[in-house]
N, CA, C, O and CB atoms as a CASP TS submission, in Angstrom:
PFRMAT TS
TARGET T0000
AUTHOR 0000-0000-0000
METHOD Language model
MODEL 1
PARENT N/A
ATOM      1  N   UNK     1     -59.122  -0.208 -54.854  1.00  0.00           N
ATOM      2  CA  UNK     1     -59.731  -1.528 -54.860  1.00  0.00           C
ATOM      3  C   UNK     1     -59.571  -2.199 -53.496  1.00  0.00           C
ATOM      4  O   UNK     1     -60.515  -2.380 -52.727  1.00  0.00           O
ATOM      5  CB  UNK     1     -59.111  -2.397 -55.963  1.00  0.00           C
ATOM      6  N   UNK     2     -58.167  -2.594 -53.225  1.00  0.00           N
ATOM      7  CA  UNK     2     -58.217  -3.118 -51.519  1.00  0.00           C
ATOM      8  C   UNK     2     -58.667  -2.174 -50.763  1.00  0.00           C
ATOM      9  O   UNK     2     -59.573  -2.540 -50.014  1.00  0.00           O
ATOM     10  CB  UNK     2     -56.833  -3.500 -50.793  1.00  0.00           C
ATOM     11  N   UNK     3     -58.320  -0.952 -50.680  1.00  0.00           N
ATOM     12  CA  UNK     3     -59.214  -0.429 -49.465  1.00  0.00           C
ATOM     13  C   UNK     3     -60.388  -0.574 -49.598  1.00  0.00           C
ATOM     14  O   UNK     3     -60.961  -1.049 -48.618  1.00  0.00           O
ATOM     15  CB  UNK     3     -59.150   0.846 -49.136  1.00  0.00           C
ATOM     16  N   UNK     4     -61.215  -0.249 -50.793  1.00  0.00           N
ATOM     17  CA  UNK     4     -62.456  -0.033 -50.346  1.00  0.00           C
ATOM     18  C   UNK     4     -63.290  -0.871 -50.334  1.00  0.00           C
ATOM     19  O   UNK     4     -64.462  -0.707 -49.996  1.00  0.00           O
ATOM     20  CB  UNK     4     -62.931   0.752 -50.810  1.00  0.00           C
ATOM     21  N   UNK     5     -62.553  -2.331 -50.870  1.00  0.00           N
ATOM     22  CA  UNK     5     -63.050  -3.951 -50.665  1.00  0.00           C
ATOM     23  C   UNK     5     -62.907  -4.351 -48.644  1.00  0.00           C
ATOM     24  O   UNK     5     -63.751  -4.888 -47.927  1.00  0.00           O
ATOM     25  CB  UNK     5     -61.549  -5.259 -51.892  1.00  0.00           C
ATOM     26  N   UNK     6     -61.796  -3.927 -48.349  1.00  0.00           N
ATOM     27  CA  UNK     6     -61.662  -4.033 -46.666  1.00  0.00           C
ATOM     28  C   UNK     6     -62.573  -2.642 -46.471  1.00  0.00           C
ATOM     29  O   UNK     6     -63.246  -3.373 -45.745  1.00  0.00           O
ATOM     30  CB  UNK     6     -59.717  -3.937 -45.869  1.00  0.00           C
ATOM     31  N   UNK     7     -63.083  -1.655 -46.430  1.00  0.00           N
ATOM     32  CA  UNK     7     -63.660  -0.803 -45.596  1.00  0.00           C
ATOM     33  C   UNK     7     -65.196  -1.351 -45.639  1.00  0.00           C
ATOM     34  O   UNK     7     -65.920  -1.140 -44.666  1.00  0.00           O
ATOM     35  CB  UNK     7     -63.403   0.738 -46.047  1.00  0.00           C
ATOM     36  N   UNK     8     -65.722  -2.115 -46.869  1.00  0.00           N
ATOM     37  CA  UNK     8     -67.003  -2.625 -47.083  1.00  0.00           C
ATOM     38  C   UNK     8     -67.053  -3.876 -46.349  1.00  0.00           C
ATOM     39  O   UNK     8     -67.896  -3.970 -45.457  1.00  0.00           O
ATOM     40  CB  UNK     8     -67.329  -2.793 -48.519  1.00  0.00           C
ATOM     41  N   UNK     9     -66.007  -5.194 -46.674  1.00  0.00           N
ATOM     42  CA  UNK     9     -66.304  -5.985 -46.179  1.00  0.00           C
ATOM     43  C   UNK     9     -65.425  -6.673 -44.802  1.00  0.00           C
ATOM     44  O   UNK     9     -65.768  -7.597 -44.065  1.00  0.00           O
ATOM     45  CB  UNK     9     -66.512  -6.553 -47.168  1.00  0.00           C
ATOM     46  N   UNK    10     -64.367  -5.964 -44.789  1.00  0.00           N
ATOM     47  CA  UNK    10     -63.544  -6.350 -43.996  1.00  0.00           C
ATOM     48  C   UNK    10     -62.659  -7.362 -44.467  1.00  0.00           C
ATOM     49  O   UNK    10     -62.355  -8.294 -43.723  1.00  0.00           O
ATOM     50  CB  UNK    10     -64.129  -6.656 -43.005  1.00  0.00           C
ATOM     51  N   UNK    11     -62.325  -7.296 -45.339  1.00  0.00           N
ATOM     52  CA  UNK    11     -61.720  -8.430 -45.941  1.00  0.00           C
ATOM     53  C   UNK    11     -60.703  -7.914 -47.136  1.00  0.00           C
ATOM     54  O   UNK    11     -60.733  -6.759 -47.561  1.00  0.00           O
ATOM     55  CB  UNK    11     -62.897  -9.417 -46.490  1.00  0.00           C
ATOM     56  N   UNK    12     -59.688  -9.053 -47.679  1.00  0.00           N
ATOM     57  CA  UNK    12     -59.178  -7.936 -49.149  1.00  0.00           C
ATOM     58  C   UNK    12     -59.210  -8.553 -50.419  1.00  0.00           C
ATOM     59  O   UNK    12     -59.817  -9.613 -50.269  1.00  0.00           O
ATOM     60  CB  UNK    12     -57.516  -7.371 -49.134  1.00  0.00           C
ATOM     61  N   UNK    13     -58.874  -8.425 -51.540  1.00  0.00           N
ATOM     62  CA  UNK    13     -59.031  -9.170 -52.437  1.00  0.00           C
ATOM     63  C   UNK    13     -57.925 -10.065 -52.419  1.00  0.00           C
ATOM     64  O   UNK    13     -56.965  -9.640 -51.776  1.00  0.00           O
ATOM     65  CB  UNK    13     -59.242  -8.533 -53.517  1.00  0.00           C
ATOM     66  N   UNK    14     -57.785 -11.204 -52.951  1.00  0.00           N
ATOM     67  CA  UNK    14     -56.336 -11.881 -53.212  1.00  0.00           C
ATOM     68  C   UNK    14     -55.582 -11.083 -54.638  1.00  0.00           C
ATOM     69  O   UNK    14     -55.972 -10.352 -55.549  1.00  0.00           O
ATOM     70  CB  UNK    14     -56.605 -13.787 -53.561  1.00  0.00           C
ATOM     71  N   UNK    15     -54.236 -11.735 -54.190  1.00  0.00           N
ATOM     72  CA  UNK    15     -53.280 -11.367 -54.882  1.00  0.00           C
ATOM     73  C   UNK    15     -53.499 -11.210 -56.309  1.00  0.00           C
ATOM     74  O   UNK    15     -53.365 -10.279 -57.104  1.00  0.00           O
ATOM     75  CB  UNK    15     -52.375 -12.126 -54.638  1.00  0.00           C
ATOM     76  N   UNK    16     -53.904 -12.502 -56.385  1.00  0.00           N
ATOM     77  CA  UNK    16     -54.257 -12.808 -58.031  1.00  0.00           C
ATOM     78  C   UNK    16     -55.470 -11.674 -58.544  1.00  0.00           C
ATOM     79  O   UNK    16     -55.231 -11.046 -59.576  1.00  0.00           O
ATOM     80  CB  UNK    16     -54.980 -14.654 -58.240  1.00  0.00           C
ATOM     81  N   UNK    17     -56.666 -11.440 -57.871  1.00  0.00           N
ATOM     82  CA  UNK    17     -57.417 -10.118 -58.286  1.00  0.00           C
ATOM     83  C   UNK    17     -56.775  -8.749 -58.503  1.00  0.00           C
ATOM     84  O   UNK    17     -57.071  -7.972 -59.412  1.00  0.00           O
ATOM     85  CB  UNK    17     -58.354  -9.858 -57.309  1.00  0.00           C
ATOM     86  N   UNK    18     -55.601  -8.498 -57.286  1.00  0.00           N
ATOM     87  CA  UNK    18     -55.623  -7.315 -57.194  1.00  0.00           C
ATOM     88  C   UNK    18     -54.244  -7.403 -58.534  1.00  0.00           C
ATOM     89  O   UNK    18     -54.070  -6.336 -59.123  1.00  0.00           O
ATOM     90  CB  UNK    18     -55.462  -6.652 -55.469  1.00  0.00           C
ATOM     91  N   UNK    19     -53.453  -8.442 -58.916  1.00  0.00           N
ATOM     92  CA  UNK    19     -53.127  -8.160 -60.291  1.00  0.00           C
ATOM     93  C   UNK    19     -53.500  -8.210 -61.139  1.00  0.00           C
ATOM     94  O   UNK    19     -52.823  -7.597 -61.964  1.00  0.00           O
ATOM     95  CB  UNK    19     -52.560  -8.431 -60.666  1.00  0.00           C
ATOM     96  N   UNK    20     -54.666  -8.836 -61.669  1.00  0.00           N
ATOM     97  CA  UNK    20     -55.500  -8.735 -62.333  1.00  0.00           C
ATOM     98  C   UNK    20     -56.171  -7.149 -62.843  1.00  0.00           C
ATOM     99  O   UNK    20     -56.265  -6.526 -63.901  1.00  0.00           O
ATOM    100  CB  UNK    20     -56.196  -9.547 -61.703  1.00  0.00           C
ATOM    101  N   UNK    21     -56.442  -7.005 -61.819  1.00  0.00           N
ATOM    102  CA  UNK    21     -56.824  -5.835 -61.446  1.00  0.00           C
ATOM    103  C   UNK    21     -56.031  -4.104 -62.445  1.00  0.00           C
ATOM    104  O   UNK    21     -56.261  -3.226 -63.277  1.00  0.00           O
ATOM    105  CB  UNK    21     -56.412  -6.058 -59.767  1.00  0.00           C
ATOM    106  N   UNK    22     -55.030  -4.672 -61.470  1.00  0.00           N
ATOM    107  CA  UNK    22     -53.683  -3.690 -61.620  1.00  0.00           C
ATOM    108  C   UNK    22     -52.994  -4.198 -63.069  1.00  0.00           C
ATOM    109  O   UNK    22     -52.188  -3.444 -63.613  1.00  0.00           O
ATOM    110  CB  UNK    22     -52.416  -3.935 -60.130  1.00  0.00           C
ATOM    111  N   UNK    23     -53.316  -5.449 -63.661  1.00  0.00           N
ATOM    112  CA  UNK    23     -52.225  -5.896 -64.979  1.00  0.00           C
ATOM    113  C   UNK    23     -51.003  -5.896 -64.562  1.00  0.00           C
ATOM    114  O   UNK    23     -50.108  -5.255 -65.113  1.00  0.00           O
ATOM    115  CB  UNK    23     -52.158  -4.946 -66.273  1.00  0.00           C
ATOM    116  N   UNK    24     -50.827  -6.738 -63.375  1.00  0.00           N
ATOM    117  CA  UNK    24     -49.408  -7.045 -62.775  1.00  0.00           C
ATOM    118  C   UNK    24     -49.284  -8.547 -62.555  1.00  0.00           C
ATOM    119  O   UNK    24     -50.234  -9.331 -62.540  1.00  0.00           O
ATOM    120  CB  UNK    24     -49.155  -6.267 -61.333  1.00  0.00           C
ATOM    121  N   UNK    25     -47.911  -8.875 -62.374  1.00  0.00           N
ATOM    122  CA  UNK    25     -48.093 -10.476 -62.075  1.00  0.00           C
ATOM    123  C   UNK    25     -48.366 -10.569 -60.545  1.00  0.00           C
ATOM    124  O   UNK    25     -48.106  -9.642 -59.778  1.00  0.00           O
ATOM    125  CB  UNK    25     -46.639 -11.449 -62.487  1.00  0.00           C
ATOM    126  N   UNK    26     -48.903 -11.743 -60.159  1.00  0.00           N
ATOM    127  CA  UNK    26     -48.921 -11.871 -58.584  1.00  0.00           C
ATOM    128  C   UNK    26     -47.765 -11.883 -58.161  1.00  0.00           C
ATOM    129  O   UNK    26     -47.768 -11.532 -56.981  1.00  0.00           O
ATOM    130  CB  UNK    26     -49.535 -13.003 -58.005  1.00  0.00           C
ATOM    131  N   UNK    27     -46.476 -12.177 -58.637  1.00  0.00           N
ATOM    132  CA  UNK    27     -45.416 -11.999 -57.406  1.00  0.00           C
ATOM    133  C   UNK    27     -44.961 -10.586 -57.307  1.00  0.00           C
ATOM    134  O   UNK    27     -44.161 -10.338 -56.406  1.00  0.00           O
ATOM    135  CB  UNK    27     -44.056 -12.926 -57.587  1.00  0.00           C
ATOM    136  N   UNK    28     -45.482  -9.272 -58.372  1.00  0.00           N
ATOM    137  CA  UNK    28     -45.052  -8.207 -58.326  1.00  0.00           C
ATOM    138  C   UNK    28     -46.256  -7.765 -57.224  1.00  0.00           C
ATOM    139  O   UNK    28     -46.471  -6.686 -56.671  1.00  0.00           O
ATOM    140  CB  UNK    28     -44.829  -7.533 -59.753  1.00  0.00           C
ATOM    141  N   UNK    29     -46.743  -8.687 -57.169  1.00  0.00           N
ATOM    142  CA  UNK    29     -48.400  -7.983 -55.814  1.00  0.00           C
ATOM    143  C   UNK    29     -47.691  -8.313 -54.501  1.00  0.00           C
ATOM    144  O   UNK    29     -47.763  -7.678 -53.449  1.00  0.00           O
ATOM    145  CB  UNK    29     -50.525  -9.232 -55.782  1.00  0.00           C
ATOM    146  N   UNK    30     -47.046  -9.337 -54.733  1.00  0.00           N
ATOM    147  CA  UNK    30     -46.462  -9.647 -53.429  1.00  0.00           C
ATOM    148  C   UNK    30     -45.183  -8.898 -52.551  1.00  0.00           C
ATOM    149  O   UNK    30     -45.169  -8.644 -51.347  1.00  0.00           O
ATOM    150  CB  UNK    30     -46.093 -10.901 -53.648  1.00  0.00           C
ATOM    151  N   UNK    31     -44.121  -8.637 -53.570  1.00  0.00           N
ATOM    152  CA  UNK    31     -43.756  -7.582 -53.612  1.00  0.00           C
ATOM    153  C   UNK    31     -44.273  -6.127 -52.761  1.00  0.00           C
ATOM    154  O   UNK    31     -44.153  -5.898 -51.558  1.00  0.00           O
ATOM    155  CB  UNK    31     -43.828  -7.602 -54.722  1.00  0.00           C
ATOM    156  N   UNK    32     -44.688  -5.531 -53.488  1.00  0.00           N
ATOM    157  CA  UNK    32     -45.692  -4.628 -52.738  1.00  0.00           C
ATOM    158  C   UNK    32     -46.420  -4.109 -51.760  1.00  0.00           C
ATOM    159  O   UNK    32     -46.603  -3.030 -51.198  1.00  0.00           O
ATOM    160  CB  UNK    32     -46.158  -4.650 -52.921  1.00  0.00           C
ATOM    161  N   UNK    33     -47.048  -6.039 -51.705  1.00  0.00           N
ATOM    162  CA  UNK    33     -47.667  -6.017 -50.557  1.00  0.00           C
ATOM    163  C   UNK    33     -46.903  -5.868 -49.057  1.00  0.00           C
ATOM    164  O   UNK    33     -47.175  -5.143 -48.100  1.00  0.00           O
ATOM    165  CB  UNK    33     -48.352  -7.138 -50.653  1.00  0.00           C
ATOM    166  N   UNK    34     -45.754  -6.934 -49.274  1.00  0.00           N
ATOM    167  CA  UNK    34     -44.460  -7.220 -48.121  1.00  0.00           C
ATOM    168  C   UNK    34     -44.343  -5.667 -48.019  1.00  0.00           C
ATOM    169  O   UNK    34     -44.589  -5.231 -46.895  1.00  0.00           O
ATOM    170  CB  UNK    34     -42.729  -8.225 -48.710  1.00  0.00           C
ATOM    171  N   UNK    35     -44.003  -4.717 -49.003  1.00  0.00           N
ATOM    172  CA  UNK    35     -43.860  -3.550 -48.351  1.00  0.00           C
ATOM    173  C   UNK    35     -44.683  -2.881 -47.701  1.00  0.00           C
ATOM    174  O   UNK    35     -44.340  -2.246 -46.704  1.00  0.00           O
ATOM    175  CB  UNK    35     -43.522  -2.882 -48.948  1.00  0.00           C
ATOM    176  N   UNK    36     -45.810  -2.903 -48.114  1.00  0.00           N
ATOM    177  CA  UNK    36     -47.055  -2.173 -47.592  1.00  0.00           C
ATOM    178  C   UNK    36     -47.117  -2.458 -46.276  1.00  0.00           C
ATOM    179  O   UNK    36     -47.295  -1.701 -45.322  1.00  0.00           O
ATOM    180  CB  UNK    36     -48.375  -2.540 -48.239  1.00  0.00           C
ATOM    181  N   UNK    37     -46.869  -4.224 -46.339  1.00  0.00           N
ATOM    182  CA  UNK    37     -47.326  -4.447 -44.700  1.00  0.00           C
ATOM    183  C   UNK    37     -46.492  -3.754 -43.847  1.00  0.00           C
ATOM    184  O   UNK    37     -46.890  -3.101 -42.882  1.00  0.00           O
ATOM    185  CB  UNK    37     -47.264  -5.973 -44.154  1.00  0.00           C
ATOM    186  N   UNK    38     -45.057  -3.916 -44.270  1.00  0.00           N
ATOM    187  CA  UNK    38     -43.861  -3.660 -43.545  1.00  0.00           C
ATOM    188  C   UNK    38     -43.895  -1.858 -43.137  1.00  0.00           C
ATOM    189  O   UNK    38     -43.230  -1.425 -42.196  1.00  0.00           O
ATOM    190  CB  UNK    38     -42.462  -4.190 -44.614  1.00  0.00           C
ATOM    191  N   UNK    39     -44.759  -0.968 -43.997  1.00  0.00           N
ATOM    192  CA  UNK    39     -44.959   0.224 -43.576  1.00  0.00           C
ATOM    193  C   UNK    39     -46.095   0.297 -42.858  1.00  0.00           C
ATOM    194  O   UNK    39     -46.782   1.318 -42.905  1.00  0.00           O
ATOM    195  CB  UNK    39     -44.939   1.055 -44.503  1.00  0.00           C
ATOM    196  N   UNK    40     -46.394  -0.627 -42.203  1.00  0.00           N
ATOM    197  CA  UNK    40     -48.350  -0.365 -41.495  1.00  0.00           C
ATOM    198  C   UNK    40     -49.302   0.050 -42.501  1.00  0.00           C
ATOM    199  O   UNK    40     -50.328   0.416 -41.926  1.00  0.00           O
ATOM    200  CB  UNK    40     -48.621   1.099 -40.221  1.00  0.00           C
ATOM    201  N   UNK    41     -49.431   0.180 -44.134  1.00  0.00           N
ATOM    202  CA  UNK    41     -50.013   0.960 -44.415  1.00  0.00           C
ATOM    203  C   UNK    41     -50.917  -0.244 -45.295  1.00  0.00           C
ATOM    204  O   UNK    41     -51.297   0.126 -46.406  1.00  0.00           O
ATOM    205  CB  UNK    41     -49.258   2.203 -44.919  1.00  0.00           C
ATOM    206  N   UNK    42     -51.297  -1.692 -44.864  1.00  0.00           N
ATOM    207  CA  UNK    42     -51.644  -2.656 -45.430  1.00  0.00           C
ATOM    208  C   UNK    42     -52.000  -3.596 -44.215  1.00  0.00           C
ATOM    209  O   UNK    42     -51.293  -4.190 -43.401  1.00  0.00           O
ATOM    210  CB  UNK    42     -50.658  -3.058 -46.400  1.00  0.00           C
ATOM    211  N   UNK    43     -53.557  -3.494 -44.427  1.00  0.00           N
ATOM    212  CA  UNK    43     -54.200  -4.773 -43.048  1.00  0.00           C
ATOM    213  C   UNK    43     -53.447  -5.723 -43.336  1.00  0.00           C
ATOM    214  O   UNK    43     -53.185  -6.241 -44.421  1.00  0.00           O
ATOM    215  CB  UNK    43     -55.950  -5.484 -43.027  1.00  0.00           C
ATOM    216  N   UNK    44     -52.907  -6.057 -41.711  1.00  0.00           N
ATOM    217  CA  UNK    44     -52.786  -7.616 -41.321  1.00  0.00           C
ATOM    218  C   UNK    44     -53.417  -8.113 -41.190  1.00  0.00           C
ATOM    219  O   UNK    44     -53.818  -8.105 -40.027  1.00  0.00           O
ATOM    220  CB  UNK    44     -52.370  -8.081 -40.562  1.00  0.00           C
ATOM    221  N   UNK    45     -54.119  -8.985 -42.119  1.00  0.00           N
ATOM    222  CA  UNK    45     -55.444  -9.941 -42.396  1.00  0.00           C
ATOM    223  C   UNK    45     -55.018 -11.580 -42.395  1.00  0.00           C
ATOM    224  O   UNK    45     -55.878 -12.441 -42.585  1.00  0.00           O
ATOM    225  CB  UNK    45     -56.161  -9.530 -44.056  1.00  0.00           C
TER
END
């Protein structure tokens, strides 16, 4: 879902979609995300 929302538009979904999404709460997205960024493997947007 985020990648291929950023490879189309350049952009990502918010938190709240991508738990939605996933059936997670947003602070478990956030979570995640902090890591993702923290491995390069998540645009700095």
């Amino acid at each position: 879902m985020v990648n291929d929302q950023y490879v189309q538009t350049g952009t990502v979904p918010t938190w709240a979609e991508i738990g939605t999404e996933v059936g997670v709460s947003r602070a478990t997205v956030a979570r995640h995300i902090a890591a993702l960024k923290k491995s390069g493997d998540y645009p700095d947007v």
